[in-house]
C-alpha positions as CSV (number, residue, x, y, z in Angstrom):
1,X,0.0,0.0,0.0
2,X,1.8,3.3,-0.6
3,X,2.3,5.8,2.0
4,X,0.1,9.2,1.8
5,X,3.0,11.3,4.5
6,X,5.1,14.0,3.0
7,X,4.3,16.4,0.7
8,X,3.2,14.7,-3.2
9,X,2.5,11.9,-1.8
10,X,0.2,9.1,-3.3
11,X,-3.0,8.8,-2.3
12,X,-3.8,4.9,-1.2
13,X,-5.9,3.2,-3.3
14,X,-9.6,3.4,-2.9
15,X,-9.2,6.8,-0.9
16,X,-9.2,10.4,-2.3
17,X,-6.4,13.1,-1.2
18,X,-6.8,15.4,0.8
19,X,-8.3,18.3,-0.8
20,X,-6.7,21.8,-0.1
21,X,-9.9,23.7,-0.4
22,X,-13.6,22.9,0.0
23,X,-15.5,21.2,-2.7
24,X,-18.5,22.7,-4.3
25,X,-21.9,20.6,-3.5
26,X,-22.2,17.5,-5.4
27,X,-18.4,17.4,-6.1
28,X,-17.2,15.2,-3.5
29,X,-20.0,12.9,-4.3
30,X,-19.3,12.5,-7.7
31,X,-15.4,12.1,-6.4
32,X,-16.3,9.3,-4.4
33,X,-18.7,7.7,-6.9
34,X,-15.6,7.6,-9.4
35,X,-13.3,6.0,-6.6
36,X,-16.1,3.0,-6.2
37,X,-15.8,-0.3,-8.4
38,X,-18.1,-3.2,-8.5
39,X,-17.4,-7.1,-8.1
40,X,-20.1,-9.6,-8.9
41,X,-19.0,-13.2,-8.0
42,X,-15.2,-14.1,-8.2
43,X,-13.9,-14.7,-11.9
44,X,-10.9,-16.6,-12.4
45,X,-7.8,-14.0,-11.7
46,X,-6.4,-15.9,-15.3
47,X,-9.9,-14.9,-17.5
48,X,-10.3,-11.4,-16.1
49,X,-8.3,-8.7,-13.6
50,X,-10.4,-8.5,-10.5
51,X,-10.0,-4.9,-8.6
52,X,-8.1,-5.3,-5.5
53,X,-10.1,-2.9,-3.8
54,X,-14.3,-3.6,-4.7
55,X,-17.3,-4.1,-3.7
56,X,-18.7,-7.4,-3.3
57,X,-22.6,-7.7,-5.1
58,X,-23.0,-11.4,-5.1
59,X,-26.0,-12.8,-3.8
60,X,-24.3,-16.4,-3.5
61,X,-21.8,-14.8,-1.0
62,X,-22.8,-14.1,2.2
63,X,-22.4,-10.7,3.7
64,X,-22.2,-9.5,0.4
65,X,-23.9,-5.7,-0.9
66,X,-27.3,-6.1,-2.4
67,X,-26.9,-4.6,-5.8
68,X,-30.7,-3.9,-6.0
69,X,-29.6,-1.6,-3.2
70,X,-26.9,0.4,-5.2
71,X,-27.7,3.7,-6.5
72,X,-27.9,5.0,-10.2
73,X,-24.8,5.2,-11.7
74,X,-22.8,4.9,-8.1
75,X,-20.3,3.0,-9.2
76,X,-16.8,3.8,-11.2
77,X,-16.8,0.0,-13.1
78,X,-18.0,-3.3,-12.8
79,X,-16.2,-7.1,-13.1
80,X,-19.0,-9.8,-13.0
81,X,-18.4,-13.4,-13.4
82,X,-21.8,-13.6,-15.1
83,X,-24.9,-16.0,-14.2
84,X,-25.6,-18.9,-16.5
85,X,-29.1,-18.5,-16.7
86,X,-30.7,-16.5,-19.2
87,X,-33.0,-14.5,-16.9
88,X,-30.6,-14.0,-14.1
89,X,-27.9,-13.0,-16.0
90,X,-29.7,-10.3,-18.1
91,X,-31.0,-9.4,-14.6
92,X,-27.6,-8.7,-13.2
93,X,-26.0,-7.1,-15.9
94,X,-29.1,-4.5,-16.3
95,X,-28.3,-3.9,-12.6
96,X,-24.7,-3.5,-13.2
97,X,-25.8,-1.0,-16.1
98,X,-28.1,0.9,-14.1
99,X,-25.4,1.1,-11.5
100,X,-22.0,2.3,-13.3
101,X,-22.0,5.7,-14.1
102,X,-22.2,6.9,-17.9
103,X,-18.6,5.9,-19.6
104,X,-17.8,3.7,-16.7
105,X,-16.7,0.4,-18.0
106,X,-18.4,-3.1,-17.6
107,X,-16.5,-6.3,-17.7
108,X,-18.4,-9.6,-17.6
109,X,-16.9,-12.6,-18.1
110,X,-18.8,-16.3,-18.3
111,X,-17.6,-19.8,-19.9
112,X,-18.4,-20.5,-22.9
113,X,-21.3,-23.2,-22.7
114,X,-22.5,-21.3,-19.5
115,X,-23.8,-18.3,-21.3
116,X,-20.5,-16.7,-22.4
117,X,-21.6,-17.0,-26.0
118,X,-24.3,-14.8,-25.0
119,X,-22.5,-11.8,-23.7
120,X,-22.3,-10.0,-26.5
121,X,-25.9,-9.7,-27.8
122,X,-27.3,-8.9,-24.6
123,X,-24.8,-6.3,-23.8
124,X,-25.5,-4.8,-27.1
125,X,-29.4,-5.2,-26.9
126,X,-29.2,-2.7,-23.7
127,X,-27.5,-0.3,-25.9
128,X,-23.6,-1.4,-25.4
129,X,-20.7,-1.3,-28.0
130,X,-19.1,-4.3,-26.9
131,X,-15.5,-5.5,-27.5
132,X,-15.7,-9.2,-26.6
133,X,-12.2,-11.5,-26.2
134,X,-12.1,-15.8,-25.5
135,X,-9.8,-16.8,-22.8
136,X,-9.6,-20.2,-20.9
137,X,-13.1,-21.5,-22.6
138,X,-14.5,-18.0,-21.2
139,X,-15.9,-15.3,-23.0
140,X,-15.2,-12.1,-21.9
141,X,-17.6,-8.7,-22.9
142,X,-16.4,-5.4,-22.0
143,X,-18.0,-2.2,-22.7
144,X,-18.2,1.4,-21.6
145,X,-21.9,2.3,-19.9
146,X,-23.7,4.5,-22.5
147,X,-26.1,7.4,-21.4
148,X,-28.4,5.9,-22.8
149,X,-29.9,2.7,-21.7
150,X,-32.1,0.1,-24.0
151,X,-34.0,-2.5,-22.5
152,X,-33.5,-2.6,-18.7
153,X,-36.8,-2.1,-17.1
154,X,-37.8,-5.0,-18.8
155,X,-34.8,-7.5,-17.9
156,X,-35.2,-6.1,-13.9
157,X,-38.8,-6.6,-14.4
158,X,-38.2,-10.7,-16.0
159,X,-35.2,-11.5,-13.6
160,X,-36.7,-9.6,-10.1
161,X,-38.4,-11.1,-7.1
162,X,-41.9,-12.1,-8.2
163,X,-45.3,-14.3,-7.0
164,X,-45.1,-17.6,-8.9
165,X,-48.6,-18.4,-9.8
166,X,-47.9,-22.1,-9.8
167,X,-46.8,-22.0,-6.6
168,X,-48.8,-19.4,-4.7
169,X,-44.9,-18.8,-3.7
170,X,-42.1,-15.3,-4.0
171,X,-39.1,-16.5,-6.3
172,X,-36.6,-15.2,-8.5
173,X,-34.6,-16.8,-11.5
174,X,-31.7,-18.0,-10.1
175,X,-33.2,-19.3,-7.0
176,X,-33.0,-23.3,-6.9
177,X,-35.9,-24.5,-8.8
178,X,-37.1,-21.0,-8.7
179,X,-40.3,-22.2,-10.2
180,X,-41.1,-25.2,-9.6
181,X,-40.9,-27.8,-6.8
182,X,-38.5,-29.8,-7.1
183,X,-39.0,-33.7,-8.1
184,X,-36.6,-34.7,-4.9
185,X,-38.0,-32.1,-2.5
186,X,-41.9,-33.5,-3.3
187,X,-40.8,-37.0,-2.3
188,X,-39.5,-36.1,0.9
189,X,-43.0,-33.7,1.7
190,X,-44.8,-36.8,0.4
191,X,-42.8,-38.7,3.8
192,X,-41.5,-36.3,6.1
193,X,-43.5,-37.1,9.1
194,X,-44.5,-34.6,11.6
195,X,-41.7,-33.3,13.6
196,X,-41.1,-31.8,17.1
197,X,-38.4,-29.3,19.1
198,X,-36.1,-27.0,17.5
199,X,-34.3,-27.9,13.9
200,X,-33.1,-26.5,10.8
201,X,-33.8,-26.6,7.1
202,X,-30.3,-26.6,5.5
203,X,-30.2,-25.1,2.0
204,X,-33.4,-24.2,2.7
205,X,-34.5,-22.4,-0.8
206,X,-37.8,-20.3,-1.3
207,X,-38.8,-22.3,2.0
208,X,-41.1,-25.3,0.8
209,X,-39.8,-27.9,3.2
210,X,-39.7,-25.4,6.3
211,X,-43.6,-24.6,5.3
212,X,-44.4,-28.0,5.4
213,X,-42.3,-28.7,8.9
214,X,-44.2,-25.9,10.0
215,X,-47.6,-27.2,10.5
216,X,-46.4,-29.7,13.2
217,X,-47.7,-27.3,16.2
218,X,-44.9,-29.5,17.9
219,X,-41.9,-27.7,16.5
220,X,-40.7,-24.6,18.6
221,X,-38.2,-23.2,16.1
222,X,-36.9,-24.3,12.5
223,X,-33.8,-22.0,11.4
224,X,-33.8,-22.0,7.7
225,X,-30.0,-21.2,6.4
226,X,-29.7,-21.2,2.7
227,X,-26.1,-19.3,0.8
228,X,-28.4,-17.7,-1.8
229,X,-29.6,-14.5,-0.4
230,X,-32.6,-14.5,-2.7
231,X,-33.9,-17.4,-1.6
232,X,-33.2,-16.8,2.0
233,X,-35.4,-12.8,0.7
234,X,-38.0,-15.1,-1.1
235,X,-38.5,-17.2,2.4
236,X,-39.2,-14.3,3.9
237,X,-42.3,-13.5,2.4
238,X,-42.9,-16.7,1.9
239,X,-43.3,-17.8,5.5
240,X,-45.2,-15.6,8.4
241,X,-44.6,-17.7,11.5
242,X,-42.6,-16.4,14.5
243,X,-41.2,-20.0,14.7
244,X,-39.0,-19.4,11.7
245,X,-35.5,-18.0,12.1
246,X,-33.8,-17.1,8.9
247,X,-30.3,-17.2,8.2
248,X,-27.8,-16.0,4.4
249,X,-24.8,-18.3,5.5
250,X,-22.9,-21.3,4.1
251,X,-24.0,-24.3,6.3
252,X,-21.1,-25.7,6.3
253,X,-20.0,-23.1,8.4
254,X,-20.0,-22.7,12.0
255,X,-22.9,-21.3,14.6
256,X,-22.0,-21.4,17.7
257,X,-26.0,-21.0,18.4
258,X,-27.1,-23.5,16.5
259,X,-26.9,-27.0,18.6
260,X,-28.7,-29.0,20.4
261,X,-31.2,-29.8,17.5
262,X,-33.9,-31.8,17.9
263,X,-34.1,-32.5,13.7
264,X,-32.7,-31.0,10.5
265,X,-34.5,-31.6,7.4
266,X,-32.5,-30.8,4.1
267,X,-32.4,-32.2,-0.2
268,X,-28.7,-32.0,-0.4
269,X,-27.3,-29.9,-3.0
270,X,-24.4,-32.1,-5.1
271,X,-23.8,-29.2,-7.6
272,X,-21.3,-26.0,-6.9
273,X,-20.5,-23.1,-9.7
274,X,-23.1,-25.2,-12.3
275,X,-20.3,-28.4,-11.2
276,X,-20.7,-31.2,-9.8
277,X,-19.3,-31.4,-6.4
278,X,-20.1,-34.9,-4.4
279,X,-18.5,-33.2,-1.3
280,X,-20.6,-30.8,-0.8
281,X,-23.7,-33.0,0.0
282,X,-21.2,-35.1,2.6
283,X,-19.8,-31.9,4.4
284,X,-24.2,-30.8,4.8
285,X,-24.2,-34.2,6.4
286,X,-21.2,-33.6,8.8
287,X,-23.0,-30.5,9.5
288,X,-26.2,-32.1,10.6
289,X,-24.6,-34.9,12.6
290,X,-22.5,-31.6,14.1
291,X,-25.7,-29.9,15.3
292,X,-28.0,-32.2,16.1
293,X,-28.7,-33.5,19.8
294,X,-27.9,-37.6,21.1
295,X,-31.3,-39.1,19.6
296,X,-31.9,-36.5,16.7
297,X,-32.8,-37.1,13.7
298,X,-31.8,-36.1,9.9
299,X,-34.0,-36.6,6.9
300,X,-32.5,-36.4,3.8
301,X,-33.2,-36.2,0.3
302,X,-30.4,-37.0,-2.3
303,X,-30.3,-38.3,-6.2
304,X,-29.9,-42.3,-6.0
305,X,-26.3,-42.2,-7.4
306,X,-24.4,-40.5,-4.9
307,X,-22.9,-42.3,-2.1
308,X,-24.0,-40.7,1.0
309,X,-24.1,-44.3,3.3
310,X,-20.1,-43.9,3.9
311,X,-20.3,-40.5,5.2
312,X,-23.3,-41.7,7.7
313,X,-21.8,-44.5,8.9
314,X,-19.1,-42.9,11.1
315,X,-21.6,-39.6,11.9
316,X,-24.6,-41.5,13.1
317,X,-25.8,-44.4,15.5
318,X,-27.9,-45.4,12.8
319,X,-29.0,-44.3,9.0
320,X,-32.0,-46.2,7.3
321,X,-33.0,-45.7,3.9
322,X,-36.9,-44.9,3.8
323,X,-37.8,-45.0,0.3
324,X,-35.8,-45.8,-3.0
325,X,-36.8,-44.7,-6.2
326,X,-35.7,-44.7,-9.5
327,X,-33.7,-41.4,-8.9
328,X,-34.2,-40.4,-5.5
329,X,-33.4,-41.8,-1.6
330,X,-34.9,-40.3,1.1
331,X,-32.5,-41.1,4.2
332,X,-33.4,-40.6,8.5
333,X,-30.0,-40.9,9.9
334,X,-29.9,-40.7,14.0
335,X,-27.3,-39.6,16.6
């Protein structure tokens, strides 16, 4: 970090000098605005430079800024690993737009059979000149914001928070089976019986499984945790019962006021980044057998081919496989 003492000194990065007279109204703002750069997710540091100093936006990173939140044209530059689906990743780069100032520049980068070869158009179609590169089977779009924006209103409007008809349920593209229930997530409501105490929902979505816990009167408190800040918004509104504690965290890492559980309910994600990741369903396991009480009780969803018996043997007293489908297993492993 450079040093700001003695006279003609740098400034450090992400700071403005000191200024040697007062700044007319509106002046410093517009300083500060031009010091401000946007991150949304974490490219690869080998497709695109991230800026050392920035401002996180993703919603799959907790603690992150809400870029719904940002003001118009706040914000010096963007660098977005963009979404792969179509709706949510026009919705985040029209929030990017509307959030960089005019001539501040947008870089988004995505691979190339996760929407990368879309870039381009849908930069241009919100009224971008785009100069796209390929690097490391990415795609990489980068364009200065014009004044003039094409097209936005209607992407925030197709990518926001809305009432799923279907449903009766708040969503958003992006969301886990934003709209739709889920093919594993019915079989376990079709079994779950009703539970009692204090548990959690782990990656806990819009909230459909915590809904459904909740009409035991026998449980006291369900804390739904879930690393998508949407779908921890969309729960939210989705469920109006004083019982339900809501959490935007990883689950794999630690509460200290979460133990003692009496049951934790969960379908167990296998996929990370769009990839397949089989440890990721074992460490929500570990978890579980972490929080829950001598004598509680897991259920489990998980896709038929993934191996979860090995990482319940050592966890649990017991694990017994309910039901067995042609896809699915629905699992109650016990302290």
């Amino acid at each position: 970090m450079r040093s700001t003492s003695g006279e003609g000194s740098l400034p450090i990065e992400g700071h403005l000098p000191p200024h040697p007279h007062p700044l007319p109204p509106g002046e410093r703002e517009r300083a500060e605005t031009a010091a401000k750069q946007g991150l949304y997710g974490t490219p690869a540091a080998d497709v695109v430079e991230r800026p050392a100093e920035a401002i996180q936006f993703s919603p799959l990173m907790p603690g992150a800024s809400a870029l719904e939140a940002q003001g118009d044209a706040t914000l010096a530059s963007m660098t977005m690993l963009a979404p792969p689906g179509t709706l949510e990743r026009r919705y985040a780069l029209a929030q990017a737009l509307r959030a960089v100032m005019p001539g501040g520049m947008v870089t988004a980068a995505a691979p190339k059979d996760h929407g990368g070869t879309r870039l381009r158009k849908e930069l241009q179609a919100f009224g971008c000149t785009v100069n796209e590169t390929a690097r490391r089977h990415h795609r990489i779009a980068v364009c200065a914001r014009p004044e003039t924006l094409t097209g936005v209103d209607a992407a925030l409007t197709e990518g926001g928070p809305r009432l799923v008809e279907d449903l009766g349920l708040w969503s958003q593209p992006g969301v886990f089976s934003w709209d739709r229930i889920d093919p594993a997530t019915a079989l376990l409501l079709e079994h779950l019986p009703p539970l009692a105490g204090r548990g959690a929902d782990f990656g806990c979505g819009i909230g459909i499984l915590a809904r459904a816990v909740l009409t035991s009167p026998d449980v006291k408190q369900i804390t739904l945790i879930d690393i998508d800040r949407r779908a921890i918004d969309a729960a939210r509104r989705n469920i109006d019962d004083p019982r339900a504690r809501l959490r935007w965290a990883d689950v794999r890492d630690a509460d200290p006021e979460m133990t003692g559980l009496d049951f934790v309910v969960m379908n167990a994600p296998f996929h990370d980044g769009g990839n397949e990741d089989r440890t990721l369903a074992q460490n929500f396991v570990r978890r579980a057998a972490d929080v829950l009480r001598k004598g509680g009780a897991c259920w489990l969803v998980a896709n038929r081919h993934l191996p979860y018996e090995a990482a319940m043997k050592p966890l649990f007293k017991r694990a017994e496989l309910k039901i067995e489908t042609a896809r699915y297993k629905i699992y109650m492993a016990q302290t």
